[in-house]
N, C-alpha and C positions, 0 to 999 in steps of 0.2 A: 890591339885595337883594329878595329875593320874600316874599309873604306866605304865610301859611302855608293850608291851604285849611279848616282848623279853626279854628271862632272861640274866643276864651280868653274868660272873661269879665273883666272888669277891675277890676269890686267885688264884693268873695264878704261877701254880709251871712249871716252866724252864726243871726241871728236869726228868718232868712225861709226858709231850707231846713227840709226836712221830713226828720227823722232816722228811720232802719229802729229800731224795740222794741229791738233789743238793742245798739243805741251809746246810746239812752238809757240802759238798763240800765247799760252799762258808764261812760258820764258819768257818772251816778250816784253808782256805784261808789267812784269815784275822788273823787268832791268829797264824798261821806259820811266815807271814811275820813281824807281834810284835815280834814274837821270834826271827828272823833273824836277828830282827835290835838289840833288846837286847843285843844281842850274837857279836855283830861287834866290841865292845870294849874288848872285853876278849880275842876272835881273834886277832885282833892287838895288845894287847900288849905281848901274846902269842907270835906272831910271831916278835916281837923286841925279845924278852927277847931269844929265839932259834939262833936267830943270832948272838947274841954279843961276842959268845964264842961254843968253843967246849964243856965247862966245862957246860956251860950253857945250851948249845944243849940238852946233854945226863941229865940234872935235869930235862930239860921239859918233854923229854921221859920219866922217870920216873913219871912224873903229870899226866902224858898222859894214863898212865899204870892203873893206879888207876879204881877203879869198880864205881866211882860217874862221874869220868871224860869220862870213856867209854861210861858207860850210855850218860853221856851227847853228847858224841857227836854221838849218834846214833842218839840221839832224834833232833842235829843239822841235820842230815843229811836224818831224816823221815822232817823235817822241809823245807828242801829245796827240796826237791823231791817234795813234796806237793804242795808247793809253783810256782814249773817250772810248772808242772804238770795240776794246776788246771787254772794257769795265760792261758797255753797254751789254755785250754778247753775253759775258757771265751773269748780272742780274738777271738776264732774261730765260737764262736757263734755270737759274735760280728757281726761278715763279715756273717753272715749268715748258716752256716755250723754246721748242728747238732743242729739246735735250737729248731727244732721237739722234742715234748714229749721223745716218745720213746729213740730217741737218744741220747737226753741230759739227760737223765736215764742212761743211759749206758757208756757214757762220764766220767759221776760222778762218776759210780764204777770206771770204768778204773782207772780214777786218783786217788781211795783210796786205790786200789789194787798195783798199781805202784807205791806210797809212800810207802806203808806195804812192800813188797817186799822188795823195797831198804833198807830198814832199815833193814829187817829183814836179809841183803846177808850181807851189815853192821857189825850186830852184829855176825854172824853164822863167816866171814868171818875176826875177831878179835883176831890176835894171836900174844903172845909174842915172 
């Protein structure tokens, strides 16, 4: 048997390639909207359990308070930013719009800069 004159490589580390803007964007994408959906039952029952009472109300604000809970819901809300964001960018290339190199380079940042952002006004913008 012969070899082939192209070398394969025989370990592909994930972690050491350098990704083009818009697979980041679209990784993104896709593990924002896993977490969005993850997130919909903790949400809902959140929001029963805030209802059911006044007493109830002010224990959630206090869960809510918490630095794991904040965190988290920053990370919910760089999630969704990301998620409108990036969905919006792909429709739009979809119809045609920005599908040029250049521009879907710069689409891609837009929407990684407009998630960072919100999260970061988010978190900057979290007081008791």
């Amino acid at each position: 048997m012969r070899k082939h004159a192209t070398r394969r490589p025989r370990f592909l580390n994930l972690l050491q390639m350098r990704y083009p803007v818009g697979a980041i964007v679209s990784i993104g994408h896709r593990l924002s909207g896993l977490l969005l959906i993850a997130a919909l039952p903790a949400l809902v029952i959140g929001l029963e359990w805030s209802l059911r009472s006044e007493a109830d109300f002010r224990q959630m604000c206090e869960v809510l308070w918490s630095p794991w809970a904040r965190g988290a819901l920053v990370l919910m809300i760089w999630a969704l930013a990301h998620h409108v964001a990036a969905g919006v960018r792909h429709l739009l290339m979809d119809a045609g719009v920005g599908s040029r190199l250049p521009r879907a380079r710069a689409s891609a940042r837009l929407a990684i800069v407009f998630a960072v952002l919100c999260a970061l006004a988010a978190a900057a913008g979290w007081r008791p």
